[in-house]
C-alpha angles and dihedrals in degrees: 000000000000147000127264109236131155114241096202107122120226129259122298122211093238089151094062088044089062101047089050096046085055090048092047089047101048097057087037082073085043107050084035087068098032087057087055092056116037086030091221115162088202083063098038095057094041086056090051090046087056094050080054079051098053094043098045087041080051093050089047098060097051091042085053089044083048094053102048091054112106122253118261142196085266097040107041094181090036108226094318089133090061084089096061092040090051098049095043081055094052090050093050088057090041094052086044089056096047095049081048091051095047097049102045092042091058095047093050086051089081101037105035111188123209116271136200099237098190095052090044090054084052096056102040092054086045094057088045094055097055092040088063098051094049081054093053082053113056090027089108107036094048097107098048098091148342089259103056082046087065094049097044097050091048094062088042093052085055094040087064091036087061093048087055094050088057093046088060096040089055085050102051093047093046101037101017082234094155079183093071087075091060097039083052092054091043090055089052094056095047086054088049107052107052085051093053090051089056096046087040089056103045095049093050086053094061094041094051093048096252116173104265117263114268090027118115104191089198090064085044092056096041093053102046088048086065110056108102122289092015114131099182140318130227134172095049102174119174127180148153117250088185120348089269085039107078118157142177139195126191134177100218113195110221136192118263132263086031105171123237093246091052089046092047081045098047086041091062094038093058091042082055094037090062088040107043113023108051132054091257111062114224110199098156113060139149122206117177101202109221132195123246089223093060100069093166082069092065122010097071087062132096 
């Protein structure tokens, strides 16, 4: 016996996506040519952060395109799954870019090149600004799924990448500290990685059926043994199918000779109980009643 839900998803901000992937791609090509010519590493890894940018913002929209499709016969939760995916690959560039960062930032501490400090302050104000304005974009939209948090994180990480561009390229002009561009870089890298590791772990949760955060499925067992005719529950399972998608089965033991109307009545007190009663809200669950009388139900079971 189950609930009726609807697996449609709701509705993912594509549009913002795309603004914000035009945007991206649009100061890529620019940071791309400010790096050749004022040579700076702190602009060279936040152009490389914003390649990540374009190709995570890429993989955004089609993930968002992946997720609003319908459910089919093949695809019983439609492409609801896209949103995770998208997001584990996101972390992976991010997490290349930040080893790269590091790397490269400690080796040009001890050979500092020259560096263009005007162009690099362009550059660095020009990759701000449209930063900003990527952020403005997806702010609200930044809940709604795991997805839009990996696209929105990623705008913030180079949001802070281009603020640390122009605070090398004030400190080179002023002190003449060409260091300051790797240490910048340096300080980049060490913002990216622990971000990618948290992205990197939510996503794998989901993909490898984790109990949603928030939910204790002890609390869950106690209280639905003891609605009213239950005897006990096993097989208590509860995962995410996408980060808006949580579900949850049970096997619930109930006493015999339980009459149609009490089983059509427990059946809706135990749907309520996992939507109503705990922080994560279950709305799709699945419970299959079984009879006291029949042990070899339940009690193979863990």
């Amino acid at each position: 016996m189950g609930a009726e839900h609807s697996h449609t998803p709701a509705s993912t901000p594509r549009r913002r996506l795309i603004i914000a992937f035009a945007i991206t791609s649009t100061v890529f090509v620019t940071e791309v040519v400010g790096a050749a010519i004022t040579g700076s590493l702190a602009l060279l890894v936040d152009a490389a952060h914003m390649l990540t940018d374009v190709i995570g913002l890429s993989l955004a929209v089609t993930a968002a395109h992946l997720m609003n499709r319908p459910p089919s016969a093949r695809h019983t939760w439609g492409l609801r799954r896209a949103e995770v995916l998208g997001a584990l690959a996101q972390a992976a560039l991010l997490l290349g870019v930040g080893i790269f960062a590091l790397v490269e930032g400690i080796r040009r501490l001890f050979e500092p090149p020259e560096i263009a400090s005007g162009s690099l302050l362009f550059f660095g104000i020009v990759g701000l600004l449209a930063n900003i304005a990527s952020l403005l974009v997806l702010m609200s939209g930044r809940k709604a799924n795991l997805n839009m948090r990996a696209a929105f994180l990623e705008v913030v990480n180079d949001a802070l990448g281009s603020v640390g561009v122009i605070a090398s390229a004030i400190l080179i002009a002023t002190l003449g500290w060409y260091r300051a561009d790797a240490i910048a870089g340096i300080l980049i890298a060490l913002l990216i990685i622990p971000r990618t590791f948290i992205l990197l772990r939510a996503s794998g949760s989901v993909l490898l059926e984790s109990t949603p955060p928030g939910l204790d499925l002890d609390a869950v067992r106690k209280h639905l043994e003891e609605l009213p005719h239950v005897v006990s529950v096993h097989d208590l399972h509860a995962s995410q199918v996408s980060t808006d998608l949580p579900t949850l089965t049970a096997h619930v033991v109930v006493k015999d000779q339980l009459s149609q109307e009490d089983s059509a009545a427990l059946l809706r007190s135990l749907q309520e109980c996992v939507a109503e009663h705990f922080p994560v809200s279950v709305e799709h669950s699945t419970f299959q009643i079984e009879p006291q009388s029949h042990p070899e139900e339940h009690t193979t079971h863990a």
